[in-house]
C-alpha positions as CSV (number, residue, x, y, z in Angstrom):
1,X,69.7,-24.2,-11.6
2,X,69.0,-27.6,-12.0
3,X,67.9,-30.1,-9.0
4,X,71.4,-31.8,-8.9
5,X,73.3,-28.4,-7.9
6,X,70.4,-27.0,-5.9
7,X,70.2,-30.3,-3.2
8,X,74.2,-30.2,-3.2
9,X,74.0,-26.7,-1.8
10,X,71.1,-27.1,0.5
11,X,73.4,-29.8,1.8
12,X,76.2,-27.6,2.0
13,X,74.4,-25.8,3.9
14,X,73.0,-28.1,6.2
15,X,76.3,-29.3,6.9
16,X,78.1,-25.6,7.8
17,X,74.8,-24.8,10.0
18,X,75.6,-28.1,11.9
19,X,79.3,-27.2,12.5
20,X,78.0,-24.0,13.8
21,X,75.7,-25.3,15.8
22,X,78.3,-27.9,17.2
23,X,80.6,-25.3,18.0
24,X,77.9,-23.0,19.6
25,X,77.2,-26.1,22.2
26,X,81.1,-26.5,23.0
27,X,80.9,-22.9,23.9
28,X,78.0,-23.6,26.3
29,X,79.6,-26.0,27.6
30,X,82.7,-24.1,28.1
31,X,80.6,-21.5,29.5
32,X,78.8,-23.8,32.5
33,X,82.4,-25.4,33.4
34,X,83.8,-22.0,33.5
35,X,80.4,-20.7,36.0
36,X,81.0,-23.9,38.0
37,X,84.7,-22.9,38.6
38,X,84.1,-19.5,39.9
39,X,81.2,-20.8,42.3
40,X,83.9,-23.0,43.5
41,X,86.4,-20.1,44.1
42,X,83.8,-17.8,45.7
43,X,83.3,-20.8,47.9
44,X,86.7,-21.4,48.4
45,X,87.5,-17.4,49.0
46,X,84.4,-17.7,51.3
47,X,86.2,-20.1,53.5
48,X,89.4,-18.5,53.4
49,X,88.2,-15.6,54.8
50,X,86.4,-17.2,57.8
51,X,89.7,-19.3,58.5
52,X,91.4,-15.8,58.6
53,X,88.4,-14.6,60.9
54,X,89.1,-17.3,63.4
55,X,92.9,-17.3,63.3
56,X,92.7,-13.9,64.2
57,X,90.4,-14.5,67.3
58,X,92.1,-17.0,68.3
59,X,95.4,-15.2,68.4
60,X,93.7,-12.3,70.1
61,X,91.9,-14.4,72.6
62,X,95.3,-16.4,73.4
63,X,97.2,-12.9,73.6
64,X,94.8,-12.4,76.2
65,X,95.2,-15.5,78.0
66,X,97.4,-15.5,81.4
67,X,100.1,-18.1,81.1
68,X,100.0,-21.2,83.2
């Protein structure tokens, strides 16, 4: 194998290992905008469920209430 070839390949491979690597960090990247999303819908469930909590106090507490 002569020098020529060899440096050609090592390139080669240079080049798939930094298409890998470049896809690896898009899929990290994916990853962390895909864990920021679902904090923000746990929060969002979160908040829901107290706004359910409250409207349903409310209602009972108003049932409860003499009219004026």
């Amino acid at each position: 194998m002569d020098y020529q070839r060899l440096n050609e390949e090592l390139n080669n491979r240079i080049i798939r290992m930094e298409k890998e690597l470049d896809g690896k960090r898009a899929l990290e990247m994916e990853l962390q905008q895909l864990r920021k999303r679902l904090t923000v819908l746990k929060q969002v469930e979160a908040s829901i469920k107290k706004l359910r909590e409250m409207d349903i106090k409310l209602a009972f507490s108003s049932a409860f209430t003499p009219n004026q």
